[in-house]
C-alpha positions as CSV (number, residue, x, y, z in Angstrom):
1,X,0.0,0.0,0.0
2,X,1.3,3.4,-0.9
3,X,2.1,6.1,1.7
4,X,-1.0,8.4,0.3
5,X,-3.1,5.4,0.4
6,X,-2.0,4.5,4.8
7,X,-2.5,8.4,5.4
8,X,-6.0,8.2,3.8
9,X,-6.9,5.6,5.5
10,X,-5.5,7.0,9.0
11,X,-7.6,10.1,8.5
12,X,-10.8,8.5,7.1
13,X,-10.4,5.6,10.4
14,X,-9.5,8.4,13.1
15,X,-12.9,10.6,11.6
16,X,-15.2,7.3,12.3
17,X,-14.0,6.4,15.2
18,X,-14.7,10.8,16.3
19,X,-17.7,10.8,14.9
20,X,-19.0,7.2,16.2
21,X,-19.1,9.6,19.6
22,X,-21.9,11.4,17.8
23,X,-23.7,8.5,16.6
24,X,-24.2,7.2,19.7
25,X,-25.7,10.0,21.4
26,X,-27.9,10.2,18.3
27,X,-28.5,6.4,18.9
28,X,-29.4,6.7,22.6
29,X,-31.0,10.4,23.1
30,X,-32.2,10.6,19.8
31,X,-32.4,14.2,18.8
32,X,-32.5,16.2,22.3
33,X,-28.9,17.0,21.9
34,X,-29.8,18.8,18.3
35,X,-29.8,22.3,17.9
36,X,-33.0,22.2,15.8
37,X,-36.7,22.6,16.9
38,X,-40.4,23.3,16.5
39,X,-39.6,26.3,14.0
40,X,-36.1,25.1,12.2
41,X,-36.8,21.4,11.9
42,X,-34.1,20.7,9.2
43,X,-30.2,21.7,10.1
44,X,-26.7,20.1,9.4
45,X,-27.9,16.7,8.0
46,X,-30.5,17.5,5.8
47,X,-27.8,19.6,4.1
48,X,-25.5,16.7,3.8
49,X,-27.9,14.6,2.6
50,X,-29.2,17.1,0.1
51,X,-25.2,18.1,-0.9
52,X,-24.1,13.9,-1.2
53,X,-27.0,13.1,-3.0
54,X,-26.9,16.2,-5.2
55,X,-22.9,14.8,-5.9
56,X,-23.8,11.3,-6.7
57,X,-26.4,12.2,-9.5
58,X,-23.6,14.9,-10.7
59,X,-21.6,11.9,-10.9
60,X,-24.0,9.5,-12.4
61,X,-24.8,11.4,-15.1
62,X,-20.8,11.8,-16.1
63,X,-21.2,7.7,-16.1
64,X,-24.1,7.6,-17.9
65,X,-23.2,10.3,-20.4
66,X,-19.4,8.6,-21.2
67,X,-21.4,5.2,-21.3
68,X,-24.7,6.5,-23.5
69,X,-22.7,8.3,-26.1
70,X,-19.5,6.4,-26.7
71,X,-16.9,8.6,-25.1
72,X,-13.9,6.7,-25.3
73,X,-11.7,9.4,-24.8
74,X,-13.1,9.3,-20.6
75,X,-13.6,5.7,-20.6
76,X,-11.2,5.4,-17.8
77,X,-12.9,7.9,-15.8
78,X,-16.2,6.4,-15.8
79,X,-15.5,3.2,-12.7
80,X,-14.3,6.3,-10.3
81,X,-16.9,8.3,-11.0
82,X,-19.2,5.0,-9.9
83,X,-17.9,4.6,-7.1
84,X,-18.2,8.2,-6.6
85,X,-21.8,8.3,-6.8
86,X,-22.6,4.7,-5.0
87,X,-20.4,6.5,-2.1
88,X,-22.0,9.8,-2.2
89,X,-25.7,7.9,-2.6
90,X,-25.2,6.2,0.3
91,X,-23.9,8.8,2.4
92,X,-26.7,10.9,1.6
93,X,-29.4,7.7,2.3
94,X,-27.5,7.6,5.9
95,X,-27.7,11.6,6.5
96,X,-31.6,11.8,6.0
97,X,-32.0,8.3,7.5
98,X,-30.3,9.7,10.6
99,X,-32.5,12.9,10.6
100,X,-35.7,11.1,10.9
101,X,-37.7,10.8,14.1
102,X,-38.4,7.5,13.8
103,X,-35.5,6.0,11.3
104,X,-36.6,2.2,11.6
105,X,-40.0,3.2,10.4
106,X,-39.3,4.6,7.3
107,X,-40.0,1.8,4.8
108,X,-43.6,2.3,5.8
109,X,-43.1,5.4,3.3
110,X,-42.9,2.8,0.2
111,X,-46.0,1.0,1.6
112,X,-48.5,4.4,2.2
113,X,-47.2,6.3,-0.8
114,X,-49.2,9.9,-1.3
115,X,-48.5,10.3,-4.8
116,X,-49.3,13.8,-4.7
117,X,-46.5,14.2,-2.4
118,X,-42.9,15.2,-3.8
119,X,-41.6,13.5,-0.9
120,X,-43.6,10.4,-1.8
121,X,-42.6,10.5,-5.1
122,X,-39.2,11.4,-4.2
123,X,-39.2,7.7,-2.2
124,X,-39.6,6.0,-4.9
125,X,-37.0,7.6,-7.3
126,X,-34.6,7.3,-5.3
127,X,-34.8,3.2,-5.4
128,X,-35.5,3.6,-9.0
129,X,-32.1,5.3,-8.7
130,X,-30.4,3.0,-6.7
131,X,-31.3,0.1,-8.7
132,X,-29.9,1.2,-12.0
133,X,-27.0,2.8,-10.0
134,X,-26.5,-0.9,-8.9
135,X,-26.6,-2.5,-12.5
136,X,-24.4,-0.4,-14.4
137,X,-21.8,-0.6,-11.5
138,X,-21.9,-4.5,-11.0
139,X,-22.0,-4.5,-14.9
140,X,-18.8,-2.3,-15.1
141,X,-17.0,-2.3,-12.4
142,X,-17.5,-6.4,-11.3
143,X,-18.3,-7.7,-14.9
144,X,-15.6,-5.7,-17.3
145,X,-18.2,-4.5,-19.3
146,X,-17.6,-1.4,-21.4
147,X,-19.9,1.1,-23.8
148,X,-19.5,-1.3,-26.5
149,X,-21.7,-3.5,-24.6
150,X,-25.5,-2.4,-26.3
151,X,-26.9,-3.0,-22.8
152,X,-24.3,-1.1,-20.9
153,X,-24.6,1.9,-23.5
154,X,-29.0,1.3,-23.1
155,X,-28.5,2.0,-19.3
156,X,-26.5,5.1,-19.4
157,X,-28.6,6.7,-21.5
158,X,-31.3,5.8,-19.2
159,X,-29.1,6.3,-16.5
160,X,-28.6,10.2,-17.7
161,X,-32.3,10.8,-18.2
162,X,-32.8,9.5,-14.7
163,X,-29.8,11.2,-13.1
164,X,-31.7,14.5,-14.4
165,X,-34.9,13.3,-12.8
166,X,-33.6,12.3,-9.6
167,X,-31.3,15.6,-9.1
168,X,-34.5,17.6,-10.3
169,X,-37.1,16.4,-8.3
170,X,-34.7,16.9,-5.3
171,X,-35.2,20.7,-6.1
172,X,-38.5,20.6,-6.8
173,X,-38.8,18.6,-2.9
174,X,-38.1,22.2,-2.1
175,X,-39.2,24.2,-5.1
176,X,-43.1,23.3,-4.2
177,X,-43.2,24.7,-0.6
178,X,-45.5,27.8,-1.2
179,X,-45.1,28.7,2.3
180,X,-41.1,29.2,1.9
181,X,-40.8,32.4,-0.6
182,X,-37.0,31.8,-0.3
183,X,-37.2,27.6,-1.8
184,X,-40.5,28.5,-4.1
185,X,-39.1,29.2,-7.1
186,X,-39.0,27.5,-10.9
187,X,-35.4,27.9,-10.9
188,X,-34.6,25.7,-7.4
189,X,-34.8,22.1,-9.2
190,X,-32.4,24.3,-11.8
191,X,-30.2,25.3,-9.4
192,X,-29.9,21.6,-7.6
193,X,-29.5,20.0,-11.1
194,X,-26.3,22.3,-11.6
195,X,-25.0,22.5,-8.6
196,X,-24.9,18.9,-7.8
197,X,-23.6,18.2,-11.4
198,X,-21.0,20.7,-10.1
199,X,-19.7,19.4,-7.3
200,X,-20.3,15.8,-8.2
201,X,-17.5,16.2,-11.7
202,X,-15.6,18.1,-8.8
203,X,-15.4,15.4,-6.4
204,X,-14.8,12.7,-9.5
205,X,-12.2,14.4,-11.0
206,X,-10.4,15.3,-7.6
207,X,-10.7,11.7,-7.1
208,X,-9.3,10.4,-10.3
209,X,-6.2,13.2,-9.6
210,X,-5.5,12.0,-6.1
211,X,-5.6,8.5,-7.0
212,X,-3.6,8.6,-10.4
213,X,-6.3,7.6,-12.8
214,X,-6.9,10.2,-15.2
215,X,-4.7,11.4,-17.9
216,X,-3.0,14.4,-18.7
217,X,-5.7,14.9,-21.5
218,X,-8.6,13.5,-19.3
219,X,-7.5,16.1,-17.1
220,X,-7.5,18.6,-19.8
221,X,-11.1,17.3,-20.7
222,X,-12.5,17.3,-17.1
223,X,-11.4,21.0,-16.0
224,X,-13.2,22.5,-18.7
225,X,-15.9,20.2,-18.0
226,X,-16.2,21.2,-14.0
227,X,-15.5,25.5,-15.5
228,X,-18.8,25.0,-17.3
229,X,-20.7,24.0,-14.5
230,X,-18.7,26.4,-12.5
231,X,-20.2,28.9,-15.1
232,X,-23.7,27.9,-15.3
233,X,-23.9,27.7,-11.4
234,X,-22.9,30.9,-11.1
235,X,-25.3,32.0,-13.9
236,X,-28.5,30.3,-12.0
237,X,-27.7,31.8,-8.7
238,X,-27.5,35.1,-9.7
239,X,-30.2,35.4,-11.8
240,X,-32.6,33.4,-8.8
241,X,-30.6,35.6,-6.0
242,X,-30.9,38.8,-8.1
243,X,-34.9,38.6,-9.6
244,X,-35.7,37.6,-5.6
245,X,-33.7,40.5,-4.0
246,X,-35.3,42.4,-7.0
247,X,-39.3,41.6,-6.4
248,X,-38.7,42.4,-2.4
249,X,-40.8,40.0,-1.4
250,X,-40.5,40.2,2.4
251,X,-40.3,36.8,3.5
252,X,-37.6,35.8,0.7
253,X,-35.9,39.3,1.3
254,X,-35.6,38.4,4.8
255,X,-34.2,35.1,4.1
256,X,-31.4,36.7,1.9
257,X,-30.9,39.3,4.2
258,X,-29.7,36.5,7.0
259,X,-27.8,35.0,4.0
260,X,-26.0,38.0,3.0
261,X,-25.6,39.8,6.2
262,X,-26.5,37.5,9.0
263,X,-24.6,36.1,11.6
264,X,-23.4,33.3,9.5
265,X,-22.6,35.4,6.4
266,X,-18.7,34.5,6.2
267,X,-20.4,31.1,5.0
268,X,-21.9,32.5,1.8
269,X,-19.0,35.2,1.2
270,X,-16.1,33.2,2.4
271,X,-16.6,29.6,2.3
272,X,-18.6,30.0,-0.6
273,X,-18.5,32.7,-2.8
274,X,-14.8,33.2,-2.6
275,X,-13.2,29.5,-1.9
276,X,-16.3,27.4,-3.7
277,X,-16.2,30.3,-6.7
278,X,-13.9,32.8,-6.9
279,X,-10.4,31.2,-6.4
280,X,-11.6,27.8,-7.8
281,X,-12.4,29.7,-11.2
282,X,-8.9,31.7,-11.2
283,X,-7.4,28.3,-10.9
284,X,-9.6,27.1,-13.8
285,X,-9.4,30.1,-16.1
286,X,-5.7,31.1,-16.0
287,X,-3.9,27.5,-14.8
288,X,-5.8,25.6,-17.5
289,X,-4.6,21.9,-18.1
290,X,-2.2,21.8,-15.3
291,X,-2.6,19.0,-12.9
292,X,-2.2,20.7,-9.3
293,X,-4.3,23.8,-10.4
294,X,-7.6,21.7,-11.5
295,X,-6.9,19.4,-8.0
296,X,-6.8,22.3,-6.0
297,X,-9.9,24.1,-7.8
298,X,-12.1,20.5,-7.7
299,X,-11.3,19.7,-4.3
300,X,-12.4,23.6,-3.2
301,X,-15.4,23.1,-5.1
302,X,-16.4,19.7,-3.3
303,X,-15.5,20.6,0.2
304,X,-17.5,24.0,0.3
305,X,-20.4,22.1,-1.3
306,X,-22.2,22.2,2.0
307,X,-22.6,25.8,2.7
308,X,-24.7,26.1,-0.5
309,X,-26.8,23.7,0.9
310,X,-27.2,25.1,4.3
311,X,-27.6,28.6,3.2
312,X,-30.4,27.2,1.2
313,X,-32.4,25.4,4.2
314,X,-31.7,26.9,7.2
315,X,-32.0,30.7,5.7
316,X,-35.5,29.9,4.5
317,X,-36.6,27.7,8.0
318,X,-35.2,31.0,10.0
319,X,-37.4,33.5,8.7
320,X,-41.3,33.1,10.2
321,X,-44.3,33.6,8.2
322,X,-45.6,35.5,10.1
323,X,-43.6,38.0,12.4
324,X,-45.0,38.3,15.4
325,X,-44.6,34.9,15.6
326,X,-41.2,35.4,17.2
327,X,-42.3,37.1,20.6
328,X,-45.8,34.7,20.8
329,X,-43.9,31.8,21.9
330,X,-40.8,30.9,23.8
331,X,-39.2,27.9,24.9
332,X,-37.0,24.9,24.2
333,X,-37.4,24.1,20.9
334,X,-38.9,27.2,19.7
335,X,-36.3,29.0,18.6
336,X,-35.2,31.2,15.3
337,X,-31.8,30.7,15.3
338,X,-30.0,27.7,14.3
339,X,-26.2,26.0,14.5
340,X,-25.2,22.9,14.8
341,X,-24.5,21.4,18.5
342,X,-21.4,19.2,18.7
343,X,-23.1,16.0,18.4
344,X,-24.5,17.3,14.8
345,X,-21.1,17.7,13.9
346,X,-19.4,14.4,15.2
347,X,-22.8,12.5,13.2
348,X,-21.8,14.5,10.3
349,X,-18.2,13.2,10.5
350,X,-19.3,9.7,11.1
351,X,-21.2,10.0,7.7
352,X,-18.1,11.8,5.3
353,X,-15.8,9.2,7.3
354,X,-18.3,6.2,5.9
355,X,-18.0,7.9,2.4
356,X,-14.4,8.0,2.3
357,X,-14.2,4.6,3.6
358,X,-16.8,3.2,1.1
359,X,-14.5,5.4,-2.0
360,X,-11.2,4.0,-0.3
361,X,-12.4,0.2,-0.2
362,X,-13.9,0.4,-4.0
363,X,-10.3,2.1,-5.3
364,X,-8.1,-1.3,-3.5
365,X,-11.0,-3.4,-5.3
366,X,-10.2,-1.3,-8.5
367,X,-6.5,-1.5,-8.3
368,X,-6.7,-5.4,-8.0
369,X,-9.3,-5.7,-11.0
370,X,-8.0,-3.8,-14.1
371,X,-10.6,-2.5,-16.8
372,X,-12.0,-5.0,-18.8
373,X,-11.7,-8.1,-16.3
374,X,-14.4,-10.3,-16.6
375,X,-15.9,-12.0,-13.9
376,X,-16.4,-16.0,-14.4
């Protein structure tokens, strides 16, 4: 094993066995030791889970593309990027699971769908999801298959329709709450679809860097790739921050406000705007092609994936609909203001360290089973 490969390893065992501290006060007090409540229901996890699963459907749609149309060029890119977005899917599947109230209960959500719920609906794409996630990576990465398989190249095209679908509707799960002026827009399933096919190439090609797999022209290929998301993401969330700020609706004003200004705003302006956008697209624009430039910019890109995230749920939960609603009741629980307790944060460890883990397993199983071995 390489020297990289033991200090990965270190850092992703030391993380679990941090975060397992978390996991078992969420295990035995359930959620009293959470900072959220009555008014801001959804904090640290839900923006994982939104931000992993955003990342594997970024990355599932790079597989499904390379496989669909016959990219040879990124053939070797397309087994990382799997096992990117099996990872990242179940990272995210753990985050919400680990946010419900009753967690062992919620299979009874396949049994009582409400189809007119985007929740309910969401339920069942994302095992429509998982199962062709499963196929095409049993079919490449344990059977050897490649796009010149008709069935492999079938199921990425499918596979890219659905990726759309699945990163979509995760939007629209937010998109459709009239009550929230700050989610209810047309552009929030946009803004999802680009941002997790953002960080989700990000994370792929950091991945295929750190571990060696991708060329000098894959590289090449990929930065431009992740600049045009970079582009487009930038595009969508000016033009849905600037038409809100614009309309001064009060509510999404509000929310915007505690975005831009409130106590937390060195998350949008630092972690995000200027080391998730700024210095990421320097690096891409005037380092182009070279090797340690598009690492740095990816791996920026992946890591400050979260604050988008949270500045998306927790800035829309911490505005009330109606203002005197903050003086009518006080209390445990019922509270505006929101950050995560320590035992948020060790849970939210636990679950990166299990991604990690999941991405260092699959790259030994890779390195012992070269592309295009069959399995008998």
């Amino acid at each position: 094993m390489k020297t990289r490969d033991r200090i990965l390893w270190v850092l992703a065992g030391v993380a679990f066995l941090v975060g397992s501290v978390g996991l078992v006060q969420r295990m035995l007090t359930g959620h009293v030791e959470a900072a959220y409540g009555s008014y801001v229901p959804w904090g640290l996890w839900v923006g994982i889970y939104t931000m992993l699963v955003g990342m594997s459907a970024g990355a599932f749609f790079l597989v499904s593309v390379i496989l669909g149309f016959r990219i040879e060029r990124l053939a070797g890119v397309v087994r990382p990027a799997l096992l990117v977005a099996v990872a990242t899917f179940g990272g995210g599947m753990l985050a919400v699971w680990l946010d419900l109230g009753h967690p062992f209960l919620a299979w009874r959500l396949y049994l009582a769908t409400g189809f007119t719920s985007m929740m309910g609906w969401m339920a069942w794409f994302y095992a429509a999801y998982a199962v062709v996630l499963a196929i095409v990576a049993w079919l490449v990465i344990w059977r050897g298959r490649t796009s010149a398989s008709p069935a492999v190249q079938r199921l990425g095209v499918l596979g890219a329709l659905l990726a759309i679908v699945f990163g979509g509707s995760e939007g629209a799960l937010f998109g459709v709450v009239g009550a929230r002026d700050f989610w209810h827009s047309g552009l929030t399933p946009i803004l999802f679809l680009v941002e997790g096919a953002l960080s989700g190439i990000a994370l792929v090609t950091f991945v295929g860097l750190l571990f060696g797999l991708v060329t000098e022209q894959v590289t090449r290929i990929l930065g431009r790739v992740v600049l045009g998301a970079l582009l487009a993401a930038i595009v969508v969330e000016f033009a849905e921050l600037s038409i809100g700020i614009y309309a001064s609706i009060p509510a999404y004003a509000s929310s915007v406000e505690l975005v831009l200004r409130g106590p937390y705003w060195w998350a949008f302006w630092i972690i995000h705007a200027l080391f998730g956008v700024a210095v990421p697209l320097a690096l891409l624009v005037f380092a182009p092609g070279r090797r340690i430039a598009i690492a740095s910019a990816t791996a920026l890109i992946a890591a400050t994936a979260l604050s988008t995230k949270l500045n998306l749920v927790i800035a829309a939960l911490a505005v009330p609909e109606i203002e005197e609603l903050r003086g009518a009741y006080t209390g445990p629980g019922l509270r505006w203001d929101y950050f995560p307790t320590l035992m948020e944060w060790l849970v939210a460890l636990w679950i990166l360290a299990v991604v990690a883990i999941v991405v260092l397993i699959g790259h030994w199983v890779l390195s012992r089973r070269p592309a295009g071995t069959h399995a008998s």
